[in-house]
DRENVEX-258311 format. One record per atom (N, C-alpha, C): residue number from 1; residue in one letter; atom name; x, z negated, y. Coordinates in Angstrom, 3 decimals. Each point is the difference from the previous one (the first is absolute). Example, Ala and Ser with C-alpha at 12.3 -4.5 7.8 and 13.67 -1.06 7.14 Angstrom:
REM DRENVEX-258311
(pt 1, 'a', 'N', (13.190, -7.800, -5.690))
(pt 1, 'a', 'CA', (-0.890, 0.000, 1.190))
(pt 1, 'a', 'C', (0.900, 0.000, 1.200))
(pt 2, 's', 'N', (-0.350, 0.720, 1.050))
(pt 2, 's', 'CA', (0.820, -0.060, 1.190))
(pt 2, 's', 'C', (-0.770, -0.730, 1.090))
//
This chain:
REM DRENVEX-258311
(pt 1, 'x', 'N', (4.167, -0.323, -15.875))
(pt 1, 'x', 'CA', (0.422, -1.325, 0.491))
(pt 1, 'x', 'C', (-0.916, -1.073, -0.608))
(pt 2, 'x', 'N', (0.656, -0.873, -0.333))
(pt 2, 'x', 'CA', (-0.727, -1.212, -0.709))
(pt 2, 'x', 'C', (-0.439, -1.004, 0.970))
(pt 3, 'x', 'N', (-1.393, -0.406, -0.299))
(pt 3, 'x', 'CA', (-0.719, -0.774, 0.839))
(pt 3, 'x', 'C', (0.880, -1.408, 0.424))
(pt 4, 'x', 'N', (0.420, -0.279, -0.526))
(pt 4, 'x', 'CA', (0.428, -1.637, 0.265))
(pt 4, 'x', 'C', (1.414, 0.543, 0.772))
(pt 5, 'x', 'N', (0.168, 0.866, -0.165))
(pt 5, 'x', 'CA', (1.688, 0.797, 1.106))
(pt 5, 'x', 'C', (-0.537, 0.534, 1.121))
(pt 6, 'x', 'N', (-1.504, 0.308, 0.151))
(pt 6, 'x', 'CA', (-0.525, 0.342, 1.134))
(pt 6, 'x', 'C', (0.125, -1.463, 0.923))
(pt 7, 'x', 'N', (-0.917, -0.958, -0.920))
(pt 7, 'x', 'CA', (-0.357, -1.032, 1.149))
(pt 7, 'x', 'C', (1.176, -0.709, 0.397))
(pt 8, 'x', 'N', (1.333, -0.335, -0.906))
(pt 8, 'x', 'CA', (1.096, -0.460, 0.485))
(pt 8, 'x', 'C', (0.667, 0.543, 1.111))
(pt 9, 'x', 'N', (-0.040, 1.653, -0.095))
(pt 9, 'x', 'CA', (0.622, 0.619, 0.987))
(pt 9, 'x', 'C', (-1.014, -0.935, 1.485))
(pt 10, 'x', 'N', (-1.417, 0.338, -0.088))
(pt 10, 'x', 'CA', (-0.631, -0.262, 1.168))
(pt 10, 'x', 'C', (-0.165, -1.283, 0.049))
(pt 11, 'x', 'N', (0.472, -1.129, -0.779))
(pt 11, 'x', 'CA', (-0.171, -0.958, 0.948))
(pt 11, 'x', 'C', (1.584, -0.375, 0.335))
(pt 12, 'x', 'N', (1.080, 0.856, 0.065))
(pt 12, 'x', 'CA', (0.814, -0.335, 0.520))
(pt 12, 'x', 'C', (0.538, 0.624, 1.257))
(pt 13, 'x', 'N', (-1.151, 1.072, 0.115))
(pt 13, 'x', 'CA', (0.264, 0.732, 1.273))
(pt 13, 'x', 'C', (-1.094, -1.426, 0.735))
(pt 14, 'x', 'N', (-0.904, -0.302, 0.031))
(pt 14, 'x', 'CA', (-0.762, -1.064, 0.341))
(pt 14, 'x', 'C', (0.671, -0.953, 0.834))
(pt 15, 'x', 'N', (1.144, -0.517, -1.037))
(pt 15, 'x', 'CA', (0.542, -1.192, 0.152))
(pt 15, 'x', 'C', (1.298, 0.676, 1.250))
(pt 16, 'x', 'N', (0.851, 0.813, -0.290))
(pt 16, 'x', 'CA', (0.566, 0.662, 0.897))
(pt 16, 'x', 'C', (-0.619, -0.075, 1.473))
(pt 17, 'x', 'N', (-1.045, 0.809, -0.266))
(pt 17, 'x', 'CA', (-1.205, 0.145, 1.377))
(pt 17, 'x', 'C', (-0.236, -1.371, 0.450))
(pt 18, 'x', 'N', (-0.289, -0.634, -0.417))
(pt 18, 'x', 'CA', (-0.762, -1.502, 0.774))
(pt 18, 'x', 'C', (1.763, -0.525, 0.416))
(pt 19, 'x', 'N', (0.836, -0.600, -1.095))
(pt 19, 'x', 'CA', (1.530, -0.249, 0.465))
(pt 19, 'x', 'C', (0.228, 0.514, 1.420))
(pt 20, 'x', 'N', (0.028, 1.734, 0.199))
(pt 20, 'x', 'CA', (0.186, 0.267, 1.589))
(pt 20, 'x', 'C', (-0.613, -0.262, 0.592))
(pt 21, 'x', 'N', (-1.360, -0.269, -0.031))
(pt 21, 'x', 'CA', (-1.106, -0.070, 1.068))
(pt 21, 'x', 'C', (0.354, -1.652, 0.465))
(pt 22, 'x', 'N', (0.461, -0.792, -1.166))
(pt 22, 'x', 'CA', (0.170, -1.464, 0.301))
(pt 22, 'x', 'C', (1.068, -0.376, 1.214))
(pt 23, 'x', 'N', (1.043, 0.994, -0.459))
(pt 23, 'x', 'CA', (1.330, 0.167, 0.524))
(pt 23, 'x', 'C', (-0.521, 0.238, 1.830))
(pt 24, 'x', 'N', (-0.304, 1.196, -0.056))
(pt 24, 'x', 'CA', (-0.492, 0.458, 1.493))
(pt 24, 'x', 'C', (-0.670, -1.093, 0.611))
(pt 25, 'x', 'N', (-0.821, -0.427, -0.714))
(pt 25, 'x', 'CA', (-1.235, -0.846, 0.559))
(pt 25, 'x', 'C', (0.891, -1.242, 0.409))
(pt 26, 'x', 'N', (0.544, -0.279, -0.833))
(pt 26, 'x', 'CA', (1.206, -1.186, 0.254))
(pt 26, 'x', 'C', (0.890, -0.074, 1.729))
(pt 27, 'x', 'N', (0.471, 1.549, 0.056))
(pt 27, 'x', 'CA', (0.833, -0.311, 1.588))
(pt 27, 'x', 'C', (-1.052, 0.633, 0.882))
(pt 28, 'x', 'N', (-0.856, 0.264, -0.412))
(pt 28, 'x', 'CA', (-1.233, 0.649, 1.370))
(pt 28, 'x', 'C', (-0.359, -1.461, 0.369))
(pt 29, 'x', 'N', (0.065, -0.884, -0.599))
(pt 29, 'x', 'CA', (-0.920, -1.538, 0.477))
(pt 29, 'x', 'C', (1.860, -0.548, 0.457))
(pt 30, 'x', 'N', (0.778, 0.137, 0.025))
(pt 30, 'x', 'CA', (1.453, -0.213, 0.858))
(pt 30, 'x', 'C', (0.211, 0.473, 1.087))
(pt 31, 'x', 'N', (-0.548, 1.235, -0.213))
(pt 31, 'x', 'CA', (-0.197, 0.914, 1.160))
(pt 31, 'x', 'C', (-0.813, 0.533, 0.512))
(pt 32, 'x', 'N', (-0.981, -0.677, 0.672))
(pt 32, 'x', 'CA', (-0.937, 0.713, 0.417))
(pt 32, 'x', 'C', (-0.640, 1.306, 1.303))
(pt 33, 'x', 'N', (0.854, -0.341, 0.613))
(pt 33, 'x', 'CA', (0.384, 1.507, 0.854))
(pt 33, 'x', 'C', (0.641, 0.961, -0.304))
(pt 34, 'x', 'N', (0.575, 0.065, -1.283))
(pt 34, 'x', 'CA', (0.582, 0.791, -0.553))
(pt 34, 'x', 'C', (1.280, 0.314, 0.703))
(pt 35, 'x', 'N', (0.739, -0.588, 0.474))
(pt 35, 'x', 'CA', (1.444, -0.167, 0.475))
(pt 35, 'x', 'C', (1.051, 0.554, -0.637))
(pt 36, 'x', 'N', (-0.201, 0.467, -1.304))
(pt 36, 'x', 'CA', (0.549, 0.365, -0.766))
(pt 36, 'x', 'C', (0.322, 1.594, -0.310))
(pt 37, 'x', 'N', (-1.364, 0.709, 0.595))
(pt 37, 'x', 'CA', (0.256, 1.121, -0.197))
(pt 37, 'x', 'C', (0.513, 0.558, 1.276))
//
């Protein structure tokens, strides 16, 4: 595997990762008792 196909792969799992975490983080502060689940 070629170095520069390594780091693309990982910074797009990165960007993926933070995207959901933003997402969640987003209706946990909508919802804060968690009403939802």
């Amino acid at each position: 595997i070629k170095p520069g196909a390594c780091y693309l792969t990982l910074a797009g799992n990165v960007v993926v990762y933070l995207t959901l975490i933003g997402f969640f983080m987003t209706f946990d502060q909508d919802d804060a008792d968690y009403s939802m689940w």
